[in-house]
C-alpha positions in Angstrom: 0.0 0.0 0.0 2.9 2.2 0.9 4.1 2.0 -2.8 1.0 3.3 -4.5 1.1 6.4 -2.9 2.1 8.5 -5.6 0.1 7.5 -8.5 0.0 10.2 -10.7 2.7 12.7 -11.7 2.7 16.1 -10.3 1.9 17.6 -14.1 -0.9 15.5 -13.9 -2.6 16.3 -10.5 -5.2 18.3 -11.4 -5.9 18.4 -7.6 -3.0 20.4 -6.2 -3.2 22.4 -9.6 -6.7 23.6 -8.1 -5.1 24.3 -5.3 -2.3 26.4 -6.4 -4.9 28.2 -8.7 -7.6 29.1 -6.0 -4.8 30.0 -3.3 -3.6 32.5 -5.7 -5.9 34.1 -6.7 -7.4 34.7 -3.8 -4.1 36.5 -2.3 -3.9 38.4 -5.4 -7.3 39.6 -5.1 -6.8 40.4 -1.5 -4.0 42.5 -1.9 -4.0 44.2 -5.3 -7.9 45.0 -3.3 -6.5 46.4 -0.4 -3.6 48.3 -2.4 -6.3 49.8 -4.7 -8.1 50.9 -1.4 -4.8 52.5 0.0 -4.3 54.2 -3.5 -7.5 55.4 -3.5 -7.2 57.0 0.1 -4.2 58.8 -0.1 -4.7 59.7 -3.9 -8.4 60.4 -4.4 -11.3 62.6 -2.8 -14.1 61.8 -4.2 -16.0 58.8 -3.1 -16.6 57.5 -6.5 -13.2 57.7 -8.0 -12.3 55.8 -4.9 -13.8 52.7 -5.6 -13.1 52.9 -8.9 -8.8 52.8 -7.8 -10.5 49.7 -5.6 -12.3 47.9 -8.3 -9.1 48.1 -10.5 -7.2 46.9 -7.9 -9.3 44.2 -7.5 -9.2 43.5 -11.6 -5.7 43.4 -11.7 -5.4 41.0 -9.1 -8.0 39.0 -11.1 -6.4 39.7 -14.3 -2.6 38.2 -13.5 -4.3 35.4 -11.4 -6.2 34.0 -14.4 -2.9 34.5 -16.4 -1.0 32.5 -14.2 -3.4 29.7 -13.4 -3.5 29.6 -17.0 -0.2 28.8 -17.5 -0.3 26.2 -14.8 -2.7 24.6 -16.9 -1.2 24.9 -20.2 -3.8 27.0 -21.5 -2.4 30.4 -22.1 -2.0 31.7 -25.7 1.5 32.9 -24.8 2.2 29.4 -23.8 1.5 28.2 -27.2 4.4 27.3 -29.6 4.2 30.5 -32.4 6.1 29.4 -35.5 8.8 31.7 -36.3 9.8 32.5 -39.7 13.1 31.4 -40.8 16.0 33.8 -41.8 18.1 32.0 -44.5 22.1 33.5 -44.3 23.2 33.7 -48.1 27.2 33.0 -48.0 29.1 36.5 -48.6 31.3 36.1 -52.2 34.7 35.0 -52.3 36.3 37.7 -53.8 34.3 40.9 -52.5 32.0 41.7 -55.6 28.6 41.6 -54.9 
């Protein structure tokens, strides 16, 4: 029993993938929230414009969390393999005459 305990490998475990993705983002969240909040304090008067420096916070935080979890899954569009075109060296002429 002790053997089997390990049956998947770690690029597989969707489990601790989960994990991983749910613990950051909510830490991001958190704190790119309660940044925005601080911003908004010391920077702006208004009540309105204040929540707005909180609700970009709070997308921000949202934004690079779904970037990153997406990466952990393999999903991201950056990820992908983009073929690059080829650059083709011609040989320079032997006796300096192009």
């Amino acid at each position: 029993m002790a053997d089997n305990k390990q049956l998947l490998p770690p690029q597989h475990d969707l489990n601790a993938k989960y994990d991983a993705c749910v613990d950051l983002t909510v830490r991001r969240f958190v704190y790119s929230t309660l940044g925005g909040a601080l911003a908004g304090l010391l920077l702006f008067r208004s009540p309105v414009t204040r929540w707005a420096s909180v609700a970009f916070g709070a997308g921000l935080g949202i934004g690079s969390a779904y970037t990153d979890c997406s990466r952990l899954f393999e999903g991201s569009p950056a990820a992908a393999k983009v073929a690059s075109p080829k650059v083709v060296e011609t040989p320079a002429s032997q006796d300096g005459q192009d």
